[in-house]
N, C-alpha and C positions, 0 to 999 in steps of 0.2 A: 631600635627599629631596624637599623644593619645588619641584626643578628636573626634573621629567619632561621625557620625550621628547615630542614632541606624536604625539596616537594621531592615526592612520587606521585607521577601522574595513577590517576584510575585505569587500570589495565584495559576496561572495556571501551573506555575512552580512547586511549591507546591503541587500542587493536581498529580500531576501525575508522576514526579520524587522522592517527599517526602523526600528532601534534604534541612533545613532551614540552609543556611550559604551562606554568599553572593561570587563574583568573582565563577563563574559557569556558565557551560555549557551545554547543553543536546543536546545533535542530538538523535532520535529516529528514524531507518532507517525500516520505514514501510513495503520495502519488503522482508530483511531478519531474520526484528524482535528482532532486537538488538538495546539497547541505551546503548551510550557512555556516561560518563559526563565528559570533561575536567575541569581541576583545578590542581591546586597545591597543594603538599603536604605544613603544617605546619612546617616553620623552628622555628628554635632555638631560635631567637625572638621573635615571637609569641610565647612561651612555655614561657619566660621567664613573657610575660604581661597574659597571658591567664592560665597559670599551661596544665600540660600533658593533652590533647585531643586525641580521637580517629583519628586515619588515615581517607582521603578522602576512599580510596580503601575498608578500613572498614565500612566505614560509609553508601558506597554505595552499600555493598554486602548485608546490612541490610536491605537495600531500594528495595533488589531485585536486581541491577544492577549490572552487573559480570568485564562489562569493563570502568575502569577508566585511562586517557592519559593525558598527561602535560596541561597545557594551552597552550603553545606556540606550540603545534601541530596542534592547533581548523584552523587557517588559511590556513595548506597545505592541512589540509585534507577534507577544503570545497573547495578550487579550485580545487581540485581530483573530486567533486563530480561535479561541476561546468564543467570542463573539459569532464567529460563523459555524459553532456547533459544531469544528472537527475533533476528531477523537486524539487525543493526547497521552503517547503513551511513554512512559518513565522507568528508568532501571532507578531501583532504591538506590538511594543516596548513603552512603560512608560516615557523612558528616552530619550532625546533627542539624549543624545550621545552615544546610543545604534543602531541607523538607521544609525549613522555614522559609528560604527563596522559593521553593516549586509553590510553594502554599499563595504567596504572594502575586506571583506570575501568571497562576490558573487563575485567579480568584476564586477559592476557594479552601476550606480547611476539613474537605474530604479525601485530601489527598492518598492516592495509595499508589504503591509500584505497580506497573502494568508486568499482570500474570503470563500472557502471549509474549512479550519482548524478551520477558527474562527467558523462556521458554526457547524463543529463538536462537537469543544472544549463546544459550548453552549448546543448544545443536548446532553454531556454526562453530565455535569454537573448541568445541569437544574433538574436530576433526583438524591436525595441526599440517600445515601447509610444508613442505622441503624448506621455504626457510624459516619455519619457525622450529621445525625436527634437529636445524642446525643451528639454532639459537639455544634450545636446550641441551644438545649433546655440548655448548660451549661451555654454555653454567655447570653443569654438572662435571666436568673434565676442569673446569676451576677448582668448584666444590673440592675433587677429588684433591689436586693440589694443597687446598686449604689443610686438609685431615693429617697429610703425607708429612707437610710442615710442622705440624703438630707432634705427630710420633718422632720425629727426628731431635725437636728439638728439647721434648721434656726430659725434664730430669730432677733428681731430687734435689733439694733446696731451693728450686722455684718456688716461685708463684703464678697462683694460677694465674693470673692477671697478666705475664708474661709469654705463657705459651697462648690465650688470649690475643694479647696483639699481635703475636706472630702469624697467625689464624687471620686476622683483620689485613696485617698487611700482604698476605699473598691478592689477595682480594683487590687492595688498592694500587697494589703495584700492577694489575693486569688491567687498569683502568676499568675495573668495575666498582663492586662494594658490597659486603654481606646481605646477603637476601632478607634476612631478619638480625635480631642480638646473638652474641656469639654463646654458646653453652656450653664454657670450658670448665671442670671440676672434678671432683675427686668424690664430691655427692652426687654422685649419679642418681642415687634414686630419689633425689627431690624435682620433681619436675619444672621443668621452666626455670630451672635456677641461675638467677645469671647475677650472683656473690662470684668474685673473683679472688677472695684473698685468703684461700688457703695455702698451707705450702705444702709443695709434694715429697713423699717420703717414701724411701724402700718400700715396697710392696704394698701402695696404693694400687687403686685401678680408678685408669681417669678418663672421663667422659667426655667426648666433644659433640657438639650436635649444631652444624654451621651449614651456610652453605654461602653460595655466591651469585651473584644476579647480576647477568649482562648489560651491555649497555641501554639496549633493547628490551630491559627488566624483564627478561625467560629469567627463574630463577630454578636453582637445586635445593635439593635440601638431603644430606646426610648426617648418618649418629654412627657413630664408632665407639668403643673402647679397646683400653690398650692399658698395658700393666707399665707402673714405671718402677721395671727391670728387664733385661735382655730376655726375658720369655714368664709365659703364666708359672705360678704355680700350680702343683696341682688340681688343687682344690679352684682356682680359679680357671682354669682352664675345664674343667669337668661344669663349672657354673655357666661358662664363656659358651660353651659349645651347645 
């Protein structure tokens, strides 16, 4: 049970709540202009595996949000909204067994993503703000790093699995972490391939396809290839180009 998954917050949850920490809730009540976020305080056990944290109720006043309520009130207090016939509208869920909570919540098993939210949620975010313009130009000037690490360091008689973590660690040394799995190889044309254990030999041509995600999860994403030898050959070079 020690051993979780590492969270990534939901981006949209993110962009507009600005709470990275998973077990969360937002209702954002459009007509009196108030967002809640339910969750739980930090007990004593988590202090003991995590060290002292800030409070949710702090964390949320930071964020802008004034009222923060149990997790175990999120249920009465959407069939209250549910009861009084408002309209309830939902960005689809990621997670499978998150349509089984909305399902539970609404009462109801007609559930579906509100068409207008997502609608909105895309036209606000479709327009990136100076700091979020400087949140992507960070990941992608990592990304770029990542690539650079890469061509410097392959060479024949590696493994792919090597110039791989070389790849991962530009990433974690800049206190970020690869935006998705790393796609280092020499099979380039398998897509999504993420086998590491080939080894590189004169006149391969090797594929990266990585990128890097800020702390603020903006992430990049680039593909490169590169011959491992000090330049194409011809024929690769005429493919290359």
């Amino acid at each position: 049970a020690d051993n979780v998954y590492p969270f990534r917050q939901d981006s949209s949850f993110l962009y507009f709540i600005g709470l990275d920490q998973p077990d969360l809730t937002a209702v954002i009540d459009v007509d009196s202009g108030e967002t809640t976020v339910f969750g739980d305080e930090l007990t004593i056990d988590h202090i003991v595996w995590m060290g002292d944290q800030p409070s949710l109720a702090g964390r949320a006043e930071r964020a802008g949000i004034a009222t923060t309520r149990p997790r175990g009130d999120l249920r009465s207090a959407m069939l209250a909204v549910v009861a009084g016939r408002r309209t309830v509208h939902v960005l689809p869920p990621y997670r499978c067994e998150n349509r089984l909570v909305l399902q539970d919540l609404l009462g109801t098993i007609e559930f579906e993503p509100s068409l207008p939210l997502i609608q909105a949620v895309v036209a606000l975010r479709s327009i990136k703000s100076d700091e979020e313009v400087a949140e992507l130009e960070r990941a992608v000037d990592l990304s770029v790093d990542m690539h650079t690490a890469a061509i410097r360091c392959a060479r024949p008689g590696m493994l792919e699995a090597e110039v791989a973590a070389e790849v991962e660690r530009v990433a974690l040394a800049a206190d970020s972490r690869p935006a998705f799995p790393v796609i280092a190889t020499v099979d380039g044309q398998i897509l999504h391939n993420h086998h590491h254990g080939n080894t590189l030999k004169p006149g391969d041509l090797f594929l990266v396809d990585a990128g890097g995600e800020s702390p603020l999860h903006y992430a990049g994403d680039l593909s490169s290839t590169f011959p491992i030898a000090a330049t194409f050959s011809d024929r690769q070079g005429t493919i290359y180009e």
